[in-house]
C-alpha positions as YAML, in Angstrom:
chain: A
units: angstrom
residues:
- id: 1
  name: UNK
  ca: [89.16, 99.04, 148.23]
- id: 2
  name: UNK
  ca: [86.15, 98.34, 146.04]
- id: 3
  name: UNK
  ca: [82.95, 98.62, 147.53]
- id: 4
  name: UNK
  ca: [80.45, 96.01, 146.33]
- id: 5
  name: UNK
  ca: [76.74, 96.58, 146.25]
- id: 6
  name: UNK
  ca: [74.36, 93.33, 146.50]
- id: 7
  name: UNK
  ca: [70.65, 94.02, 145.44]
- id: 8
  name: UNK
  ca: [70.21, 97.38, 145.12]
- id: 9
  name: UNK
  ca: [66.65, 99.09, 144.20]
- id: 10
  name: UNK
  ca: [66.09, 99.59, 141.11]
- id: 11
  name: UNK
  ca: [65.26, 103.37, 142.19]
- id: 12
  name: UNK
  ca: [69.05, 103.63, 142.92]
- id: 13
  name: UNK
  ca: [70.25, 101.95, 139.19]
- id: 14
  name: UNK
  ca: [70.81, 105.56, 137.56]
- id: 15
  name: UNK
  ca: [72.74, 107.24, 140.77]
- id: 16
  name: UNK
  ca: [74.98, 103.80, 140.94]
- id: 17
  name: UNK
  ca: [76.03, 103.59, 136.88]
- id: 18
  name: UNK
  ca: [77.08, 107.32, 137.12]
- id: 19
  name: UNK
  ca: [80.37, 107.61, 135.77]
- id: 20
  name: UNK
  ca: [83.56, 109.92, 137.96]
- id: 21
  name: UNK
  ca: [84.01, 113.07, 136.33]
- id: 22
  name: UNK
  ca: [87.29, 114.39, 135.87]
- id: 23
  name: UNK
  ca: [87.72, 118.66, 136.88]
- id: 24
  name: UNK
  ca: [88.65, 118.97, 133.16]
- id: 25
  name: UNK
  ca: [89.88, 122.42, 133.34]
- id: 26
  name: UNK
  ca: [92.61, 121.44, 135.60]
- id: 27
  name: UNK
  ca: [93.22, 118.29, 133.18]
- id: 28
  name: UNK
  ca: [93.38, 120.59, 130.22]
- id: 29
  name: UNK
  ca: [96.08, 123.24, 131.58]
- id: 30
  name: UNK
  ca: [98.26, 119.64, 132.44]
- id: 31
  name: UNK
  ca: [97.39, 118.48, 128.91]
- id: 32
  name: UNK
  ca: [98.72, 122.27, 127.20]
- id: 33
  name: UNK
  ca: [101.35, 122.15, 129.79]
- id: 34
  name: UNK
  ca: [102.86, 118.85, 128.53]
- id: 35
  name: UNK
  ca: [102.47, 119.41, 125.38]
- id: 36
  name: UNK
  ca: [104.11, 122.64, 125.21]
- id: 37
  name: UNK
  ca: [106.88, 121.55, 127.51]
- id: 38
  name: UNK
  ca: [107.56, 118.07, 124.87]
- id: 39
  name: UNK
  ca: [106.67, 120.90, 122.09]
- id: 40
  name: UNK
  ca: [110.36, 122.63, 123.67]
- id: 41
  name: UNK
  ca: [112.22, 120.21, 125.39]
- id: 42
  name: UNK
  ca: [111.47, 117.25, 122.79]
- id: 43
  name: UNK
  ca: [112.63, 113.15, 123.74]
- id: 44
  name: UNK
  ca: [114.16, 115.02, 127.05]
- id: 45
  name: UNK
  ca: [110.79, 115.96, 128.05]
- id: 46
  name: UNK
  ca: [109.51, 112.14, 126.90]
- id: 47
  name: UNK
  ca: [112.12, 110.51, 128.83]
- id: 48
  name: UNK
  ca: [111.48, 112.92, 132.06]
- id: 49
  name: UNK
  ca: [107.70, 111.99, 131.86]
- id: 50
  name: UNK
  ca: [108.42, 108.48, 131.44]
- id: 51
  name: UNK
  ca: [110.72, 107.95, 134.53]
- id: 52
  name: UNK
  ca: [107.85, 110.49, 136.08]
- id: 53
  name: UNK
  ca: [104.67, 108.31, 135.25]
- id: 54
  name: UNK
  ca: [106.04, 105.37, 134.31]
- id: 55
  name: UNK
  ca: [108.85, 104.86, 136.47]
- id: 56
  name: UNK
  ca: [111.54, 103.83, 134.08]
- id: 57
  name: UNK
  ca: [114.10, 105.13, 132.23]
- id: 58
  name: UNK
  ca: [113.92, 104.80, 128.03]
- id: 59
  name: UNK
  ca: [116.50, 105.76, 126.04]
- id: 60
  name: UNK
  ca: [114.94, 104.94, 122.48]
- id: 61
  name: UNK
  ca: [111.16, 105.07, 122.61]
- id: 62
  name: UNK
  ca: [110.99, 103.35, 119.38]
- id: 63
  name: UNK
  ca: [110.94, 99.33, 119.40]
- id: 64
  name: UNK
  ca: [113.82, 97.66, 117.79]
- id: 65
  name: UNK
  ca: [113.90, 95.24, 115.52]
- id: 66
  name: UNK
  ca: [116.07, 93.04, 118.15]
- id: 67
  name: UNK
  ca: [112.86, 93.76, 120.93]
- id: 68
  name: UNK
  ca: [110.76, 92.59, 118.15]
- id: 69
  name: UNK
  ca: [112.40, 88.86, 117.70]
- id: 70
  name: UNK
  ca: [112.48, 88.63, 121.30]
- id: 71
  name: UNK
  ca: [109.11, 89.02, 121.67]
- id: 72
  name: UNK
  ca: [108.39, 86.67, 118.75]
- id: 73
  name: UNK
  ca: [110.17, 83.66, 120.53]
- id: 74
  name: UNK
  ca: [108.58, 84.20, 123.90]
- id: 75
  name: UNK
  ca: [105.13, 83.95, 122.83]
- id: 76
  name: UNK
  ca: [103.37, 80.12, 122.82]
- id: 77
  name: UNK
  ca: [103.01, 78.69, 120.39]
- id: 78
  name: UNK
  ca: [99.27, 77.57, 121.54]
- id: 79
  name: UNK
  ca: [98.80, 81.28, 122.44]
- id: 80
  name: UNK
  ca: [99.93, 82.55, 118.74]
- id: 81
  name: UNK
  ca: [97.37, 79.58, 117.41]
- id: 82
  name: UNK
  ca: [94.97, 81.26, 119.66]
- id: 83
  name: UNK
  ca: [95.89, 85.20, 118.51]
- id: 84
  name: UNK
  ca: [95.72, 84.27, 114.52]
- id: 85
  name: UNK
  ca: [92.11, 82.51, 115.08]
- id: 86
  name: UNK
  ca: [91.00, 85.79, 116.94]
- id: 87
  name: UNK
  ca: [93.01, 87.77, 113.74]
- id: 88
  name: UNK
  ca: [90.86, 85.50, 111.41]
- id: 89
  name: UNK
  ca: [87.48, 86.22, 113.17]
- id: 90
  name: UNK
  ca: [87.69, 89.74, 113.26]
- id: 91
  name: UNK
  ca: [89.13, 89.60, 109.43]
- id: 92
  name: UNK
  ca: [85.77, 87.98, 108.72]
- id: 93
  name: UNK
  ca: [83.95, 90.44, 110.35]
- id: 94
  name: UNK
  ca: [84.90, 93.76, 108.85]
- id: 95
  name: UNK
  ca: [85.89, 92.40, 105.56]
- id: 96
  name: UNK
  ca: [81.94, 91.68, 105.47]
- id: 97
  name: UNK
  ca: [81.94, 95.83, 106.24]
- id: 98
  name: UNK
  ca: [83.96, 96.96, 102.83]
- id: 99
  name: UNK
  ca: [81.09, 97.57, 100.56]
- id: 100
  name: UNK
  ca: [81.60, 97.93, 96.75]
- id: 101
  name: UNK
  ca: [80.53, 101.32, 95.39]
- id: 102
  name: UNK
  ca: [77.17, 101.69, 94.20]
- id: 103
  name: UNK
  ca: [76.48, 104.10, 91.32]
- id: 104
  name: UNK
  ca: [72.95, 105.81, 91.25]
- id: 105
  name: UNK
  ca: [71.65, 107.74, 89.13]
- id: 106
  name: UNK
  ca: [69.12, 110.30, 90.72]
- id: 107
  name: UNK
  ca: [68.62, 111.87, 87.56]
- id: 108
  name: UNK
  ca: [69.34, 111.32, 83.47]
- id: 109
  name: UNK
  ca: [73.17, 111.76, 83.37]
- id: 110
  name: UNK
  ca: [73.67, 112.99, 87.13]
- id: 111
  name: UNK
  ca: [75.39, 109.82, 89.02]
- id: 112
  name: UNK
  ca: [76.12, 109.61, 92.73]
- id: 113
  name: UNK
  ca: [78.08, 107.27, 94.91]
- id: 114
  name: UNK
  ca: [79.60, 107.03, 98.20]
- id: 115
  name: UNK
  ca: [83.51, 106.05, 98.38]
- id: 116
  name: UNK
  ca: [85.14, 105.03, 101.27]
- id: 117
  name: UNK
  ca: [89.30, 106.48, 101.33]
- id: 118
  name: UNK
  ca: [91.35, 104.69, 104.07]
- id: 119
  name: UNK
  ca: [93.46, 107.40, 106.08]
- id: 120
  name: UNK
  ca: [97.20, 107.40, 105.05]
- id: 121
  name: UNK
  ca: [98.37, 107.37, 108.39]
- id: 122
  name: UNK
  ca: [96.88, 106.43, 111.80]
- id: 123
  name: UNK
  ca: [97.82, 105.81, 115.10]
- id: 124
  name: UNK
  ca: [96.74, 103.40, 117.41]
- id: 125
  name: UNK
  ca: [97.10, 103.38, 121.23]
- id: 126
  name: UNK
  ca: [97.48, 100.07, 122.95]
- id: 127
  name: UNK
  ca: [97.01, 99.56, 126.56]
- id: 128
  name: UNK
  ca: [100.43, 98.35, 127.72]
- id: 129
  name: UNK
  ca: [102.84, 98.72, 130.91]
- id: 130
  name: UNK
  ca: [101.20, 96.24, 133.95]
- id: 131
  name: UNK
  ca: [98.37, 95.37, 131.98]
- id: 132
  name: UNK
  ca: [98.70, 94.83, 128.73]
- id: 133
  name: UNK
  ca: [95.28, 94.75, 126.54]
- id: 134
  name: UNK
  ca: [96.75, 93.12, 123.22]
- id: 135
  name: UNK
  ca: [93.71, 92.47, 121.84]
- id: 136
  name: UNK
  ca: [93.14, 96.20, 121.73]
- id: 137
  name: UNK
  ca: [95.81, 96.04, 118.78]
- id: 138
  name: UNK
  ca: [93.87, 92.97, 116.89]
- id: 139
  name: UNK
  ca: [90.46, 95.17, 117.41]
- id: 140
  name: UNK
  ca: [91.91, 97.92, 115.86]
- id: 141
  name: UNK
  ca: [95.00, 96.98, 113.57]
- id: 142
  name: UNK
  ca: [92.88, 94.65, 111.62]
- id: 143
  name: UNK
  ca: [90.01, 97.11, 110.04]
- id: 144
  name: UNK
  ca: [93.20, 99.66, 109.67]
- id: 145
  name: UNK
  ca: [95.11, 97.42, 107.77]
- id: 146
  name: UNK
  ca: [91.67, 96.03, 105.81]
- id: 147
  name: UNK
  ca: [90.79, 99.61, 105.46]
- id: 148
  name: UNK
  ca: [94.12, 100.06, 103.26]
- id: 149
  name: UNK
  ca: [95.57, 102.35, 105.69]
- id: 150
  name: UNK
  ca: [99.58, 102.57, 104.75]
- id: 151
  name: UNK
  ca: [100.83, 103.34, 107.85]
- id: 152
  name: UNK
  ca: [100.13, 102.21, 111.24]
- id: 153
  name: UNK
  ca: [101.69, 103.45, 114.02]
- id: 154
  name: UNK
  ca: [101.28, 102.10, 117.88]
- id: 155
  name: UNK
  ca: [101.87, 103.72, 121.01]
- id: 156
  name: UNK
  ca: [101.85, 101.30, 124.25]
- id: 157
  name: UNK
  ca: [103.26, 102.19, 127.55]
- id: 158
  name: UNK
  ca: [106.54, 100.06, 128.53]
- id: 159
  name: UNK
  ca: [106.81, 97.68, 131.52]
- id: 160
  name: UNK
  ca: [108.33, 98.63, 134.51]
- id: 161
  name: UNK
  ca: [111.78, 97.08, 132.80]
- id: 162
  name: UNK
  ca: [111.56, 99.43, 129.82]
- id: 163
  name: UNK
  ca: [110.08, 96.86, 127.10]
- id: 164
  name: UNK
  ca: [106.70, 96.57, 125.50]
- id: 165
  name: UNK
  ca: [104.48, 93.23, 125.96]
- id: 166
  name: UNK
  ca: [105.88, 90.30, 124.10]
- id: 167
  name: UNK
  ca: [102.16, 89.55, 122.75]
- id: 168
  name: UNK
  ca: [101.58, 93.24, 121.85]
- id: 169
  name: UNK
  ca: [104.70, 93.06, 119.44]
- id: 170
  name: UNK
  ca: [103.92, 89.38, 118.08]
- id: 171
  name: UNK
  ca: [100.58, 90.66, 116.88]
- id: 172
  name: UNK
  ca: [101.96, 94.20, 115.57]
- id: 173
  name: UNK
  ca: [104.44, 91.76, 113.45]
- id: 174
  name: UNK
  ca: [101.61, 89.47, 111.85]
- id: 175
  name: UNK
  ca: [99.90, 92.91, 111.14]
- id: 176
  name: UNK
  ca: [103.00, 93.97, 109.75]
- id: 177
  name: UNK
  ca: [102.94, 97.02, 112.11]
- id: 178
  name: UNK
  ca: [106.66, 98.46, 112.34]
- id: 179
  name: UNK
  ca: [105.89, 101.50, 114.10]
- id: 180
  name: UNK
  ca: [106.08, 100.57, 117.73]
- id: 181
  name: UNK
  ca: [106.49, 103.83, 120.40]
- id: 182
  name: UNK
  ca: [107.07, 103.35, 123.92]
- id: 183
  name: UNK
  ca: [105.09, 106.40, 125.82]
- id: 184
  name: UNK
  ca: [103.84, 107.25, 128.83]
- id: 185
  name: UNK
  ca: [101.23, 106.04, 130.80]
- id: 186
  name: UNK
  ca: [97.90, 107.13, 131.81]
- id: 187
  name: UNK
  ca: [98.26, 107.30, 135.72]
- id: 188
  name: UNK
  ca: [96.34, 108.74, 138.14]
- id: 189
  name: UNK
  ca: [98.79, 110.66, 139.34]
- id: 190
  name: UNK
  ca: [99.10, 112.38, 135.89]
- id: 191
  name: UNK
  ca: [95.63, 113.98, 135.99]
...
């Protein structure tokens, strides 16, 4: 249950806005000892932690291309209007960021400039599962793709029936992201 707090003094601001702190040496020997187990055991390790934390059972953790046109047809139409007007916005925004180089010279013959090189590859988590942040993937697909990175990969955890978000995998298509990976989910009971 959430407690709610009406009016406090403004003496008690800081102690209210302090964040929970995780014991993070008894999150970091679960981190090392998932990673080392998946390092061993591979998808069988995936596919145990899934059904563990998730609570469903994934054969291929990679989206197919059938999940994909699925997912295409159940999203509105308004709400597709609605996602490519967010896509444009946020286009807009960070092409505005890209800056041509500037060439200085600081001294006779002895130029300087700053270049910007997008990463090859990057991966992008996407809040998935029960609640599905897609606009996670428009915040961050767009300046990757702008950015001239050449692959994108996503990670998003599956619903409780094994697929990803319907709007999560429109968007990844108009970003012409074909790297979709089921994984696990944060959960509390992970930590």
């Amino acid at each position: 249950m959430m407690e709610v707090i009406k009016y406090p003094n403004k003496e008690t601001f800081a102690d209210l806005s302090v964040r929970p702190e995780l014991e993070r040496s008894a999150l970091e020997m679960t981190v090392v000892t998932i990673l080392e187990v998946v390092k061993n055991d591979g998808d069988a390790a995936l596919k145990r932690y899934s059904k563990q934390f998730d609570r469903v059972n994934i054969e291929n953790f990679r989206v197919t291309s059938d999940e994909f046109e699925k997912a295409i047809n159940i999203v509105p139409n308004d709400l597709k209007d609605k996602i490519k007007i967010a896509q444009k916005n946020i286009e807009k925004f960070h092409t505005r960021q890209i800056k041509t180089e500037q060439i200085i010279e600081t001294s006779p013959g002895v130029k300087c400039w700053r270049k910007s090189i997008p990463i090859e590859k990057v991966g992008l988590y996407v809040p998935g599962g029960s609640a599905p942040l897609f606009s996670t993937l428009l915040m961050l697909g767009v300046p990757a793709r702008l950015a001239g990175c050449e692959e994108i990969i996503v990670c998003t955890p599956p619903k409780e029936n094994g697929s990803v978000d319907s709007n999560i995998l429109y968007i990844a298509h108009e970003l012409g992201i074909k790297h979709i990976f089921k994984r696990i989910a944060h959960d509390e009971n992970f930590i």
